[in-house]
VEXRO-770084 format. One record per residue (C-alpha): x, y, z. Coordinates in steps of 0.05 Angstrom, whole numbers, plus 5000, padded with zeros to 4 digits. Layout:
ATOM      u      v      w
ATOM      X      Y      Z
...
//
This chain:
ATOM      u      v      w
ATOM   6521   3843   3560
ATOM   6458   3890   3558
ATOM   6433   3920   3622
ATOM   6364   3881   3600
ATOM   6394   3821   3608
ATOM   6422   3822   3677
ATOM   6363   3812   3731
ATOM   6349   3872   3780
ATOM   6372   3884   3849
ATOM   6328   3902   3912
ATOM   6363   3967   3908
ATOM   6346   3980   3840
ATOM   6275   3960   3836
ATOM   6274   4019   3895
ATOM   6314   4070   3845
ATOM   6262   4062   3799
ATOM   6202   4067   3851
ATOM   6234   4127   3873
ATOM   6246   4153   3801
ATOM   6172   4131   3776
ATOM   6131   4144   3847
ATOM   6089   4200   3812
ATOM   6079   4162   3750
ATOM   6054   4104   3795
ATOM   6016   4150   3841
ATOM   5981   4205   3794
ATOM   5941   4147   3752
ATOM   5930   4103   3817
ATOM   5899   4167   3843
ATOM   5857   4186   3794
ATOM   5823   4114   3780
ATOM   5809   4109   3851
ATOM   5783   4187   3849
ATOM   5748   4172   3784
ATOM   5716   4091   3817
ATOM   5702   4134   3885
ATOM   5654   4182   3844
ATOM   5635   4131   3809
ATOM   5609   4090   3876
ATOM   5576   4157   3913
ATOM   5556   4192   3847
ATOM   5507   4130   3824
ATOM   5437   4131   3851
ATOM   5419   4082   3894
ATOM   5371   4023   3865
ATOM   5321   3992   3919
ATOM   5295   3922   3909
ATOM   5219   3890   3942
ATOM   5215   3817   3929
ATOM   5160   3776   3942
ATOM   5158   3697   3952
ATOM   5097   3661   3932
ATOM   5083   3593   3942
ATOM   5052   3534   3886
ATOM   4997   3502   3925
ATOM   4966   3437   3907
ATOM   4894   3426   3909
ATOM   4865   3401   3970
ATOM   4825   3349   3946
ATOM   4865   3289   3912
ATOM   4860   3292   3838
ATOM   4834   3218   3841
ATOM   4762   3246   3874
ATOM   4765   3315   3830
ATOM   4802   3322   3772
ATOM   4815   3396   3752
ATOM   4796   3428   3684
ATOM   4851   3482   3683
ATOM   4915   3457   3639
ATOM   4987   3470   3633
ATOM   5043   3467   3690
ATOM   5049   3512   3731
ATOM   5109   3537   3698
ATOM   5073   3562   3646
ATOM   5014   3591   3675
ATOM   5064   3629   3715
ATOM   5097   3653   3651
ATOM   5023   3666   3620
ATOM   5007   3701   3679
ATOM   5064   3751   3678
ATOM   5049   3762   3616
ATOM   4980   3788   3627
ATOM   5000   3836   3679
ATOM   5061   3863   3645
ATOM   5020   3888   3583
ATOM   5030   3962   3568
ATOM   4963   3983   3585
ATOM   4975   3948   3654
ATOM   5042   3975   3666
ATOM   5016   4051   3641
ATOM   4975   4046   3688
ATOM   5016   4026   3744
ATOM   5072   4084   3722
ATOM   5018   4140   3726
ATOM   4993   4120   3784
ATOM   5057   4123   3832
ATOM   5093   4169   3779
ATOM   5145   4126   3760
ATOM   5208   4150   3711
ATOM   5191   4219   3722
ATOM   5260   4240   3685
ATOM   5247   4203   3627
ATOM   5181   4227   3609
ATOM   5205   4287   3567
ATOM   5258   4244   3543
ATOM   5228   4175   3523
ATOM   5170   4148   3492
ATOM   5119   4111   3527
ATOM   5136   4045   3501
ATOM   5213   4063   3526
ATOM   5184   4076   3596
ATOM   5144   4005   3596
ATOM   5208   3971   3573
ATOM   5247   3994   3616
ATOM   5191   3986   3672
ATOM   5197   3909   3649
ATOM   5265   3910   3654
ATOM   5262   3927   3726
ATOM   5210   3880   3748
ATOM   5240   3803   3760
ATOM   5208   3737   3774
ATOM   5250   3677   3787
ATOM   5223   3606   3792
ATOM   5246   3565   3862
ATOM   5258   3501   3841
ATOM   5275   3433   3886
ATOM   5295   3364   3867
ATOM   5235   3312   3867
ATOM   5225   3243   3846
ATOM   5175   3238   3784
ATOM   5119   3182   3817
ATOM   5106   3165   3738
ATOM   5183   3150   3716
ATOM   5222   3147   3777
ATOM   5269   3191   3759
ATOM   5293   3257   3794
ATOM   5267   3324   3768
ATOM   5262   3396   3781
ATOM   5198   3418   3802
ATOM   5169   3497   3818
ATOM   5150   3490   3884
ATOM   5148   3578   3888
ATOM   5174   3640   3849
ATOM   5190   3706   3878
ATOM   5166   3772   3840
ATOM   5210   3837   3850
ATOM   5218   3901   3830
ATOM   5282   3961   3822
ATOM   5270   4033   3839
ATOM   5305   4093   3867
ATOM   5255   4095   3932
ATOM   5248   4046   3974
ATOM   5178   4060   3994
ATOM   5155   4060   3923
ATOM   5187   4005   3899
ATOM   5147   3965   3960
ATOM   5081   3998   3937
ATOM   5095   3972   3871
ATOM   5122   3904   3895
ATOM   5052   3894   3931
ATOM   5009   3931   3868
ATOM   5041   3868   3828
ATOM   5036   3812   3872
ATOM   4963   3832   3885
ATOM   4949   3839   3801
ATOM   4993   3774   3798
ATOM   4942   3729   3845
ATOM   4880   3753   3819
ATOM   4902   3746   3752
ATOM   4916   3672   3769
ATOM   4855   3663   3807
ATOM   4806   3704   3741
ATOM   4851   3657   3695
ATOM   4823   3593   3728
ATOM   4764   3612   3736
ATOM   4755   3637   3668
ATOM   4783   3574   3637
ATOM   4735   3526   3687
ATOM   4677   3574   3666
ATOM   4698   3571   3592
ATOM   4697   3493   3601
ATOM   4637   3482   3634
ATOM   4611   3530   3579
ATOM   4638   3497   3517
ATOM   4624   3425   3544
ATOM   4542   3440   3569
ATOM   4542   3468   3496
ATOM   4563   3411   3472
ATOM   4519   3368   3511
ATOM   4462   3398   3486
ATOM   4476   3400   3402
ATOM   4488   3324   3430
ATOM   4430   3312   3459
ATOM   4390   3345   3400
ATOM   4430   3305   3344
ATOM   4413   3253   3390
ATOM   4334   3262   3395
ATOM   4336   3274   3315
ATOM   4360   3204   3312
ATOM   4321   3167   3356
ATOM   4263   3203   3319
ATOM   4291   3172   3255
ATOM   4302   3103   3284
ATOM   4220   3106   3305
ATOM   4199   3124   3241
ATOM   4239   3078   3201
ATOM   4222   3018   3256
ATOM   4140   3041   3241
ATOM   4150   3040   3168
ATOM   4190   2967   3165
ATOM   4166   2940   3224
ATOM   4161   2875   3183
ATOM   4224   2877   3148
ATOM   4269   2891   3206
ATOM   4328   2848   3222
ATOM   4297   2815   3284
ATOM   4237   2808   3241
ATOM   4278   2760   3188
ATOM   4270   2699   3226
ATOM   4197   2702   3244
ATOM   4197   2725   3160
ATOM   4220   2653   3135
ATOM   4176   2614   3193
ATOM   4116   2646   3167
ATOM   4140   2633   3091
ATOM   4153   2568   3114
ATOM   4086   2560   3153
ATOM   4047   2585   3097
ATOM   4077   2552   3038
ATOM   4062   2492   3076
ATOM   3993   2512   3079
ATOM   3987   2517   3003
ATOM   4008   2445   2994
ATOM   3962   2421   3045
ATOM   3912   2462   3016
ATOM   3925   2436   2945
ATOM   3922   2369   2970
ATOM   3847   2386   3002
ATOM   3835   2420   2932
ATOM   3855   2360   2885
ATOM   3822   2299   2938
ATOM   3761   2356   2932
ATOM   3769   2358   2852
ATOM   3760   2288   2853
ATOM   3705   2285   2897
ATOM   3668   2331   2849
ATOM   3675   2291   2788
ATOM   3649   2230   2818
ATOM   3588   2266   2840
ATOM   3586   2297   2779
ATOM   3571   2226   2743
ATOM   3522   2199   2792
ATOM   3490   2259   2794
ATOM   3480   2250   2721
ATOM   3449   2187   2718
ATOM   3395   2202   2766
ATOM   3339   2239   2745
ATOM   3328   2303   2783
ATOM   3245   2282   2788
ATOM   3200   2231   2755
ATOM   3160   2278   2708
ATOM   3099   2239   2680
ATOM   3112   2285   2612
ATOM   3172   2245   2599
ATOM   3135   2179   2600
ATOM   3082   2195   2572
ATOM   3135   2232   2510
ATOM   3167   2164   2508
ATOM   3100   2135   2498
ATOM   3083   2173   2438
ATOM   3146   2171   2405
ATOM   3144   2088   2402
ATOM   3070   2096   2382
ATOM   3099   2151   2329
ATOM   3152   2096   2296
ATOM   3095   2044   2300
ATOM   3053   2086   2249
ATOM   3115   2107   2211
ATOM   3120   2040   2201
ATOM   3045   2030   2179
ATOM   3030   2095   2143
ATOM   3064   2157   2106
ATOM   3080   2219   2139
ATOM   3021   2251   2116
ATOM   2976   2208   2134
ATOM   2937   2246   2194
ATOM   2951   2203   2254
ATOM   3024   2212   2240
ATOM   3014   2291   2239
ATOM   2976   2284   2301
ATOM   3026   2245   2339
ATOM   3078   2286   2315
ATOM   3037   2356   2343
ATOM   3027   2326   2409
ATOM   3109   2304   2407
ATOM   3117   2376   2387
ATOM   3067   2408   2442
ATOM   3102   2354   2493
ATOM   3172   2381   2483
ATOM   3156   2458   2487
ATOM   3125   2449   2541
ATOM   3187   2413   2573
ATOM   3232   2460   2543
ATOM   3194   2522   2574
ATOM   3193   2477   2650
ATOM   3275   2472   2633
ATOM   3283   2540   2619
ATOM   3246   2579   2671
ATOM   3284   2622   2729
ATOM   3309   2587   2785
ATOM   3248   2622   2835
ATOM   3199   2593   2779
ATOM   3227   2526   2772
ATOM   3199   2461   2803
ATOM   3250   2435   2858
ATOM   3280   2369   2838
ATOM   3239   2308   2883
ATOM   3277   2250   2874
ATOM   3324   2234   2939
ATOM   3380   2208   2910
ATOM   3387   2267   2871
ATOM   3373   2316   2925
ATOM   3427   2283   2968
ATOM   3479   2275   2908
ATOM   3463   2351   2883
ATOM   3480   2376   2958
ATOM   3540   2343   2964
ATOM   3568   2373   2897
ATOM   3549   2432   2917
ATOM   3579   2426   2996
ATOM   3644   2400   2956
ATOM   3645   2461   2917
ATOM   3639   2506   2959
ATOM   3689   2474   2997
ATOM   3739   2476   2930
ATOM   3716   2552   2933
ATOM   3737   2565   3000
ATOM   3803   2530   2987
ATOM   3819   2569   2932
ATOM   3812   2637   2967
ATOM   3847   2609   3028
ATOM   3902   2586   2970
ATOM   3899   2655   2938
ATOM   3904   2690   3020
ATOM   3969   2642   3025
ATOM   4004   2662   2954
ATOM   3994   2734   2967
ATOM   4021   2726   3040
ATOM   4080   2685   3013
ATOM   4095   2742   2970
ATOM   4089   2790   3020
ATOM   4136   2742   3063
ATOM   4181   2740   3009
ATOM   4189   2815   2993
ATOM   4204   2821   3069
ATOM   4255   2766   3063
ATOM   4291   2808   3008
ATOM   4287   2875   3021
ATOM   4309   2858   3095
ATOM   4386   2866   3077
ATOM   4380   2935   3053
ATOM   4330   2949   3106
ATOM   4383   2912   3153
ATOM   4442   2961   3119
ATOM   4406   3032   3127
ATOM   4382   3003   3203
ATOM   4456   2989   3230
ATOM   4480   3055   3199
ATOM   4420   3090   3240
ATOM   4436   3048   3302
ATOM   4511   3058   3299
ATOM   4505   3128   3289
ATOM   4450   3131   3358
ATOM   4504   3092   3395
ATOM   4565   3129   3375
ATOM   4515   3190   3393
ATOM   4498   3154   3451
ATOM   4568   3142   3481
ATOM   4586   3217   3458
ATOM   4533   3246   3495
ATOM   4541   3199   3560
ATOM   4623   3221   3557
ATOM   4609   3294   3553
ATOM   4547   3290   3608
ATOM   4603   3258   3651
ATOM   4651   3306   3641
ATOM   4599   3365   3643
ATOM   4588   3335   3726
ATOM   4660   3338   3728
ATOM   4671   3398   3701
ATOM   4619   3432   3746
ATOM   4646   3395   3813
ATOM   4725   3435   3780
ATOM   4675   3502   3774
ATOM   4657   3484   3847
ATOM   4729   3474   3867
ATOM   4748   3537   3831
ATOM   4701   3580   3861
ATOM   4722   3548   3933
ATOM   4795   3566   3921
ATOM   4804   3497   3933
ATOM   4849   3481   3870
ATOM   4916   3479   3857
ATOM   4927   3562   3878
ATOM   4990   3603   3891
ATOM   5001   3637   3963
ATOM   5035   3697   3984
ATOM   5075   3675   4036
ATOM   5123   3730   4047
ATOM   5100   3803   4026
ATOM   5142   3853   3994
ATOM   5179   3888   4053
ATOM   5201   3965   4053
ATOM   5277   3952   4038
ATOM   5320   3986   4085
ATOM   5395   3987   4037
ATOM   5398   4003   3963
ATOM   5394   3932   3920
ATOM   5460   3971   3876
ATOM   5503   3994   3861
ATOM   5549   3951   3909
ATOM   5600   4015   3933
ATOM   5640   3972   3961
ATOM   5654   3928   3907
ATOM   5664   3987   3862
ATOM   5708   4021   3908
ATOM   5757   3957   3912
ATOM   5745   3957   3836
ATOM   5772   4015   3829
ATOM   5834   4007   3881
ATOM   5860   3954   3838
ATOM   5847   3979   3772
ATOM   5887   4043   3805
ATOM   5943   4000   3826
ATOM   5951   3967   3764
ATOM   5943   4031   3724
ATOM   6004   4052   3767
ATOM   6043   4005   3758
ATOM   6027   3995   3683
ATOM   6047   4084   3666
ATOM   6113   4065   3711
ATOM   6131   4003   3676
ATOM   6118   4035   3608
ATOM   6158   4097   3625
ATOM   6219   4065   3651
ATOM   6215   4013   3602
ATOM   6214   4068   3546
ATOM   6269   4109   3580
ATOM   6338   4106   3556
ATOM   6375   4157   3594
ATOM   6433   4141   3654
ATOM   6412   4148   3718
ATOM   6459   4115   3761
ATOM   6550   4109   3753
ATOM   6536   4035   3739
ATOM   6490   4058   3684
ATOM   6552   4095   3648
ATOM   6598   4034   3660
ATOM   6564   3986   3630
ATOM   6544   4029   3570
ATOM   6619   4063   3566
ATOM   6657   3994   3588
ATOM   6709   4045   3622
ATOM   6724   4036   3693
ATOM   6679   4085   3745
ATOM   6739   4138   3777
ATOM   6690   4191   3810
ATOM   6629   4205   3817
ATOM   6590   4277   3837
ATOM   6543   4277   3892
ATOM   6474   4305   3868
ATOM   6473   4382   3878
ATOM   6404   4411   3914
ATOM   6389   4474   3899
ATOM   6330   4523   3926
ATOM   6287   4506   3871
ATOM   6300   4434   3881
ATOM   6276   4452   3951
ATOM   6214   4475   3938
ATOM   6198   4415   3888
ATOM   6213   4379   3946
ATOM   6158   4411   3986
ATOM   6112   4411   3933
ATOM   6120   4340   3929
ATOM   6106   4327   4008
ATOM   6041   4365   3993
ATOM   6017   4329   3942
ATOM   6036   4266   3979
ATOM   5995   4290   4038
ATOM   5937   4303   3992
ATOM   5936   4245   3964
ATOM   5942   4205   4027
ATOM   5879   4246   4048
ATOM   5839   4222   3991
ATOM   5866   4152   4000
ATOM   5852   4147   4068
ATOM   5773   4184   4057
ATOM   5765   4124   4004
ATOM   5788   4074   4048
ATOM   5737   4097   4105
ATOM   5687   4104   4063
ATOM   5701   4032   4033
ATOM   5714   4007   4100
ATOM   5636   4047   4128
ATOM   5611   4003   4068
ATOM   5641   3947   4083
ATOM   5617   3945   4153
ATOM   5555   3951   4143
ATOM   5554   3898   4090
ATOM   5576   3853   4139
ATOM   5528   3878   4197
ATOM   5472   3861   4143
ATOM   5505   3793   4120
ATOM   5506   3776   4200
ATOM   5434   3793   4214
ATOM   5413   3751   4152
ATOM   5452   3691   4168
ATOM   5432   3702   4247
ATOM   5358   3701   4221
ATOM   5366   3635   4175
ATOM   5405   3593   4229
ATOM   5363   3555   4272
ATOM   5363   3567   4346
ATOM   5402   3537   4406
//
């Protein structure tokens, strides 16, 4: 059976300490030398934080609803943003001379990065129930803004140079974006309220150029075609009973003679005389050619009475006639009148009627101009509300009434380094050291195959152990000896420097933790 195989013995597990001790020691020693230079060789990294609170607005949103968007999540983000550009943080860095070691070495965009990389904000959050859903969610109620450096009183100076660029970035943001509102939206208002004018001016115009053929108009359009085409039957009714009329005073006017002219009896006379000597004698004989010259003279002399002008002529003296001639000429005038007051009515009716038919179109291009005033309307009358609103946000803006965020605890002067953590690397490096130790041992004896002890040579021999011969110390084992003791003493030196060191550290990590958690518990 193998010596591997058999489990160790107390006693042997202390051979091989013994045996291994400086293989154990030496790399336990110089992990704990190389983690203690580590701890006191790094600089010391201060930390400033600053807590500032997510206000709501004091007014309810229900009586003044604000004009600035996004959660406050993101403006937060937005915000850091702004006042972590490089021109921001340049200035910043020249003005407390910040990195001074790595301005021969780095660029200026390094510097800024790394500048960002040493400042921190963290969002506090707290579990809320959502009033819309009903549901529990995370809400920002603060954030705290920090920043790293190697002195304590600059890092605070820088702390407060943030915070300070942080809330009035927050507080020009709003503002700007209320002002940009109000802006955008009184603009508005106004290319409104001038699209607005233009169409009411439209609306007037067209109303003054088809007043008449409107669609209100379209009703009192067919009761006046209605009305007046009624009128032309009555009035051709009056016309024909008029018509009628005439004609029958036509023929008694004819058969009454206008006067009783003498000249006509006395032609009738001689033209009975004329057939009685017709009748007697030959046309030549003279009495005949007298009678016939007097005839002759008779009728000319009619003729010319007939056919003189109206001023010239004799007026008519029969009454019968006079009354029947003024009748006709009442009843035509009458027919006249009719006719014109026919002709009035046709030309209305056919002004009635182009109303009636162009009102559709009219009707078509009047809605489009009417829906496009309302739609205008109700545009304008939304915007001129929110325009009020907008100004009463402006108001509550300018009043740092809004939603706003408060510093409610300042950057302080920080009185221990933020890291590195000593301690931590000091008991880092203890147990890497002890394991290192232990590992080089393990490996060594592990990889050893010599004898060290007479049970050693038994096994491998399988002869029976007669004698064996005491180890023999000579002066220069002596002195190896000595040497040994020294180092041991020197090494228990260091050990015991790291340990006060870690145990200083430690201390005062716990006098700090104490005063914290005596400060956050409430009192008796």
């Amino acid at each position: 059976m193998n010596m591997e195989e058999q489990p160790l013995e107390i006693g042997q597990y202390v051979d091989i300490l013994n045996r291994r001790k400086w293989h154990l020691i030496v790399p336990a020693v110089l992990v704990m030398l190389v983690a203690g230079a580590v701890a006191l060789l790094l600089p010391s990294i201060y930390k400033s934080s600053a807590t500032i609170l997510i206000e709501e607005q004091d007014i309810p949103a229900d009586f003044v609803m604000s004009t600035v968007t996004g959660y406050a999540e993101q403006r937060i983000q937005s915000t850091q943003q702004r006042i972590m550009s490089t021109t921001r943080l340049v200035e910043i860095i020249n003005r407390f001379n910040l990195y001074p070691e790595y301005k021969d070495r780095w660029t200026t965009e390094e510097i800024v990065d790394k500048m960002r990389e040493d400042i921190h904000l963290d969002l506090i959050s707290v579990e809320t129930i959502d009033r819309r859903t009903g549901r529990p969610t995370a809400a920002t109620i603060a954030f705290t803004l920090s920043y790293e450096g190697k002195q304590a009183a600059t890092v605070q100076r820088v702390a407060d140079t943030l915070v300070s660029l942080f809330l009035s970035e927050n507080l020009q943001v709003r503002r700007r974006q209320t002002t940009e509102t109000t802006e955008f939206l009184e603009e508005e208002t106004g290319r409104l309220k001038g699209q607005l004018d233009e169409l009411e001016e439209k609306i007037t115009v067209f109303k003054a150029r088809h007043i008449n053929s409107l669609p209100e108009m379209l009703q009192v359009n067919l009761q006046s075609l209605n009305s007046a085409e009624s009128g032309i039957q009555r009035l051709d009714d009056q016309i024909r009973s008029l018509r009628e009329r005439e004609g029958y005073l036509e023929t008694q006017l004819a058969s009454i003679p206008e006067m009783e002219d003498p000249e006509k009896d006395r032609l009738k006379m001689l033209e009975l005389e004329l057939v009685n000597l017709k009748s007697q004698f030959t046309d030549d004989y003279p009495d005949v050619k007298k009678m016939r010259g007097e005839i002759a003279e008779l009728k000319n002399r009619m003729a010319a009475k007939a056919n003189a002008p109206d001023g010239q002529r004799e007026q008519p003296d029969n009454a019968a006639y006079i009354t029947l001639a003024s009748q006709l000429a009442s009843t035509r005038a009458e027919i006249r009148s009719l006719l014109q007051q026919k002709a009035d009515s046709a030309a209305k009716v056919e002004v009635y009627r182009q109303r009636i038919e162009t009102t559709p179109k009219i009707e078509q291009e009047y809605n489009s101009l009417m829906v496009d005033r309302n739609n205008t309307r109700a545009k304008y009358e939304d915007l001129s509300r929110k325009v009020m609103e907008s100004n009463v946000a402006l108001g509550l803006e300018k009043e740092q009434k809004g939603e706003r965020f408060t510093l409610i605890d300042p950057a302080p002067l920080p009185e221990k380094p933020f890291k590195p953590n000593r301690l931590a690397i000091a008991l880092i490096g203890l147990v890497l050291g002890v394991g290192a130790g232990v590992g080089v041992a393990a490996v060594r004896e592990f990889s050893d195959q010599s004898i060290h002890t007479p049970l050693d040579l038994a096994k491998v021999s399988s002869l029976p152990l007669l004698v064996s011969v005491p180890t023999i110390v000579t002066p220069g084992d002596r002195r190896n000896r000595r040497l040994k003791r020294i180092s041991w003493g020197v090494a228990g030196i260091v050990l015991v420097g790291i340990g006060v060191l870690a145990f200083h550290t430690l201390v005062m990590d716990l006098d700090v933790f104490w005063a914290k958690l005596m400060r956050k518990m409430p009192p008796m």
